[in-house]
N, C-alpha and C positions, 0 to 999 in steps of 0.2 A: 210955220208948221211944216213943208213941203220940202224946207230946207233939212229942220232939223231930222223928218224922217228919214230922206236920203243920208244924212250921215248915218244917224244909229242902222239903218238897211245894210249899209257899206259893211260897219264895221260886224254885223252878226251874220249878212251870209258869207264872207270870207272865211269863217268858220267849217270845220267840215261836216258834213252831212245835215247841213242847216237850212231851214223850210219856213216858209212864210206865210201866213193866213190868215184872215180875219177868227177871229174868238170873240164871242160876246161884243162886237162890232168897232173890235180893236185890233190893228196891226199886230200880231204875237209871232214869236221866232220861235220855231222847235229845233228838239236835235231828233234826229230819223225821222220828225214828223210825228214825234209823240211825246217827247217831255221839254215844256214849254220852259225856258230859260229866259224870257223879255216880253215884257208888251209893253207897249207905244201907247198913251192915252192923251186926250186933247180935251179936257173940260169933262172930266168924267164924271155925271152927273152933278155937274154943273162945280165943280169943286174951285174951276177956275186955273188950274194949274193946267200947263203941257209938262210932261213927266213921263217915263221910266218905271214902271216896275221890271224889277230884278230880282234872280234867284241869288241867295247870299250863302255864304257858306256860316256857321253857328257864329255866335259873336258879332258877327261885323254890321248887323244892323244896329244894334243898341249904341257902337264904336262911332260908328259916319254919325249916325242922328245927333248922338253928344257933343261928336267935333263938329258939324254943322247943321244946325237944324233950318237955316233957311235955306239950305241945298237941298235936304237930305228929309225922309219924313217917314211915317210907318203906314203903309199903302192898307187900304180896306183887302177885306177878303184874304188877301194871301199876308197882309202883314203879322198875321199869329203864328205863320210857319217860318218865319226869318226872312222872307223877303224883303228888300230895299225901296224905297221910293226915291226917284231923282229926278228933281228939278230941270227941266230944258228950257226954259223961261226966264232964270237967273243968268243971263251969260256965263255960260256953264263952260269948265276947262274941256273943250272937246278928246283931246289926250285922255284924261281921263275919262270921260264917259266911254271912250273906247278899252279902256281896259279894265272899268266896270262889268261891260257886257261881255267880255273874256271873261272874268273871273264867275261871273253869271253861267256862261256856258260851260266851264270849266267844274262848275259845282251841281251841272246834274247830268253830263256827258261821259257814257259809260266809256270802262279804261280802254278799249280798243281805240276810240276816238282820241281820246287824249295821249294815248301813241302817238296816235298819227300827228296829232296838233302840234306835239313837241317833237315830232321827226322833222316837219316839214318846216318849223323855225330854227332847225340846225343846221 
C-alpha cells in the first residue's frame, strides 16, 4: 500500500499547484488546494480493493469500465459525476496510472495551470 502511494504521490504533486490532504480519511490530491482531482483509497469501507478515484473527463469512464472492468470500476459517491475508479491491487501498468492522474488533473485544473503544465513539458 506504501508503495503504491508513493508512486501515485510522485506522479500528482509533480503537477502544478498540487496539494495533499486527508479528505474523509483518505489521501486526496487538489489543484490550489480546492478542486480535488484523486483520492487514494485502501479498503473503503471494507470494499477490499486498494484503488484510485479519479476526475474523468465526459465519456471515459463508461470507455475504461467497458474496455476493462477488472481494472477499472464506477467509484461510490463521486461515480455519478464521471469519475473513474482504478485498481492498484491488479498489477496495474504504472505508466498508465500515471497519465490517468494527468488527465485527472488536467480535467478540473483551471486554464492558467494547464498553460503552465504544457509550457513546462516543452
Amino acid at each position: 500500500m506504501l508503495a503504491a502511494l508513493k508512486r501515485v504521490r510522485a506522479a500528482a504533486m509533480a503537477l502544478p499547484e498540487a496539494t495533499e490532504r486527508l479528505s474523509h480519511g483518505a489521501p486526496t490530491f487538489f489543484v490550489g488546494g480546492k478542486k480535488t482531482f484523486v483520492m487514494f483509497h485502501d479498503d473503503h469501507h471494507g470494499d477490499g480493493r486498494l484503488a484510485l478515484w479519479v476526475a474523468a473527463p465526459p465519456g471515459v469512464q463508461a470507455a475504461m469500465i467497458d474496455e476493462d472492468p477488472e481494472q477499472f470500476f464506477f467509484p461510490p459517491y463521486v461515480g455519478s459525476r464521471g469519475w473513474l475508479g482504478v485498481r492498484l491491487d491488479r498489477d496495474p501498468d504504472w505508466d498508465e496510472v500515471t497519465a490517468i492522474v494527468l488527465e485527472a488533473y488536467r480535467s478540473v485544473a483551471p486554464k492558467k495551470l494547464l498553460a503552465q503544465l504544457d509550457a513546462d513539458a516543452s
